[in-house]
LUMKOL-130518 format. One record per atom (N, C-alpha, C): residue in one letter; z, x, y. Coordinates in steps of 0.02 Angstrom, whole numbers, plus 50000, padded with zeros to 5 digits. Each point is the difference from the previous one (the first is absolute). Layout:
<atoms>
AZXY/...
</atoms>
This chain:
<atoms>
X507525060349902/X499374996550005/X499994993849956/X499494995150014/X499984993949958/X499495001449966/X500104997749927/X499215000949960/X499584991349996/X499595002550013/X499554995250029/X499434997949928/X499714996149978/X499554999449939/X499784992350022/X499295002950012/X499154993950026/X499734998449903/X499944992650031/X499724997449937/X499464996050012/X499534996549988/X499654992950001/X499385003150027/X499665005750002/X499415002750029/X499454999849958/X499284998149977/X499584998849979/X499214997850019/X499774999049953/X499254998950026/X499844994150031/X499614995650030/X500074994050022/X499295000150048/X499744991549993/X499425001750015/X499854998250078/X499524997750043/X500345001950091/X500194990349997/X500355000650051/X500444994750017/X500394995149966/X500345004549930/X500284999949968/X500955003650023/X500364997949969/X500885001150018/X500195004649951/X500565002950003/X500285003249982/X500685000350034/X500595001249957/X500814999950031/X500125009449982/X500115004950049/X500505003749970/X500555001550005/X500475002049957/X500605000249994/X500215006350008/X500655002050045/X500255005550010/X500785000849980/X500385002449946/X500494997749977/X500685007950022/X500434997650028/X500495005450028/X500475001949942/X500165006250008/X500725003849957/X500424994350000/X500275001150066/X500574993950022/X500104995350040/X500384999450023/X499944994750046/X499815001950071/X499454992850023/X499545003450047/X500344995650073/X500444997649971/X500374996950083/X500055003850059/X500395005749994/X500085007550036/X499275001050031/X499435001349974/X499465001550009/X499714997050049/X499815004250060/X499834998750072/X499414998750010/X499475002949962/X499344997049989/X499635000749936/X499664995749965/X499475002149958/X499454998850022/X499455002649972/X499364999550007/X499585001849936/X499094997050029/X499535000549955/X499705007050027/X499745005049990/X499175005050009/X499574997449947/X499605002350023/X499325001749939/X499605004950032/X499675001949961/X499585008850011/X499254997749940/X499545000250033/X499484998549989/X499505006649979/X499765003649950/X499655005449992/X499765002450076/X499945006350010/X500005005150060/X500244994650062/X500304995650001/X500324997750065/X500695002750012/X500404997550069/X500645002550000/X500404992849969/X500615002749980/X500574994449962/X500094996850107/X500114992749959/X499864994350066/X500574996149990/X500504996150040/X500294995950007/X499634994949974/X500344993249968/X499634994249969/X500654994150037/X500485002249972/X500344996250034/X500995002150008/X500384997050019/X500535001849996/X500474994050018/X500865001749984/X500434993649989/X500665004150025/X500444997550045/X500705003150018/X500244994449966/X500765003850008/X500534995849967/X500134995350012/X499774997250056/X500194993050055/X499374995349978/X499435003349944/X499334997349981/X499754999950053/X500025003450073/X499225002050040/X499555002749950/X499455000150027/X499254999549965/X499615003250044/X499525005349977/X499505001750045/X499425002849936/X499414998450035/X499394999149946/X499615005950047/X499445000949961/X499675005750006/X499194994850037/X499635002050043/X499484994150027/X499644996849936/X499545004849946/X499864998649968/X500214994349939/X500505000149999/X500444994449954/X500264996550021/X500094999950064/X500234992650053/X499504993149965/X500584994649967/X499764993450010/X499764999149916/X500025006449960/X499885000849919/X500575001749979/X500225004949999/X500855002549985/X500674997050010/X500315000649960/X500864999549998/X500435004249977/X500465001650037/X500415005349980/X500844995450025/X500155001449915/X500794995450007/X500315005249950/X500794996649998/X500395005349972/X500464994749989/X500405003249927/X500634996049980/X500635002849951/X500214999550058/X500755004350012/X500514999849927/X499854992549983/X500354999749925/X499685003149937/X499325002950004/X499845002349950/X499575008350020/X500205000350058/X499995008450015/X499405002149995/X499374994550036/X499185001849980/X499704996750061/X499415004950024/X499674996350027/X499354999349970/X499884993450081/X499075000449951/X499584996950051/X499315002349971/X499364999450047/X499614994549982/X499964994450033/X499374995849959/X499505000450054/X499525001149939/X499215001750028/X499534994349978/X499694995750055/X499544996250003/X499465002250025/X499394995050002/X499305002250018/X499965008949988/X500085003049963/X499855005450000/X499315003949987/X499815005250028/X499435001350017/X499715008449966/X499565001150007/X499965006249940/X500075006350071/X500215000150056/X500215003550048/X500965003449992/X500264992749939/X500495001949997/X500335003949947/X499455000749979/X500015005549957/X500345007850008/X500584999249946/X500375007750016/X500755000149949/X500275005450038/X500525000649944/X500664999150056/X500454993949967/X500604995650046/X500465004749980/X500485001350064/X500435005249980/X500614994150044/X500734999349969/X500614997250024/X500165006950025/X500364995650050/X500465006050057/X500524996950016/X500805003250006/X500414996950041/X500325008350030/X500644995950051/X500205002150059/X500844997549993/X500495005049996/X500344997050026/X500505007650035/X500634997950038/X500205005650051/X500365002949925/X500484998849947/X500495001149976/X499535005049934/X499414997649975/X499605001149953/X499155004050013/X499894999750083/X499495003549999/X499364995349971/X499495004550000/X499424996950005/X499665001249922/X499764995249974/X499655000749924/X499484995649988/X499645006549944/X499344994049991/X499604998449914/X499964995749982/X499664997949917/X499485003849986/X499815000049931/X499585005849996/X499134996250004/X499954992750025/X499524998950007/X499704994049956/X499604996050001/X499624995049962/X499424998850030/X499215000849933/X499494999650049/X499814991350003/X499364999550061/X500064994650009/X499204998549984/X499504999349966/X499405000950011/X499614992750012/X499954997950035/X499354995450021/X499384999549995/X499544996949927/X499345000750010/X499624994449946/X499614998850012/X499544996849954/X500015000549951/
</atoms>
């Protein structure tokens, strides 16, 4: 498995940014997909966004046109930048990756809170 460790999660007030950072064991070249969740108190954990190795991209509706999800291969991390953010996006960001050789793994989480 890859160990995975989310950083940059904090308070912030609405339509305000935030970057988070998802930093890999090793090298994440191999690695067939990463991705963002977040899990919002009594909701289910949701896709936010995701990145293959080729950098396809697929966003979650809600964060279409606010979000970025990039990755960089020389320093074995990805990351989320969060614009206009909204107190809906409120929750706890969990990194995920994917690959065939390493299987599937996930960070132990960073919250994200949005509010006044």
């Amino acid at each position: 498995q890859v160990q995975l460790v989310e950083s940059g999660g904090g308070l912030v007030q609405p339509g305000g940014s935030l970057r988070l950072s998802c930093a890999a064991s090793g090298s994440i070249v191999a690695i067939n997909i990463m991705g963002w969740y977040r899990q919002a108190p009594g909701k289910q954990r949701e896709l936010v966004a995701s990145i293959t190795s080729g950098d396809g991209t697929n966003y979650g509706d809600s964060v279409k046109g606010r979000f970025t999800i990039s990755r960089d291969n020389a320093k074995d991390t990805m990351y989320l930048q969060m614009n206009s953010l909204k107190p809906e996006d409120t929750a706890v960001y969990y990194c995920y990756s994917y690959s065939v050789a390493r299987g599937s793994s996930w960070g132990q989480g960073t919250q994200v809170t949005v509010s006044s």
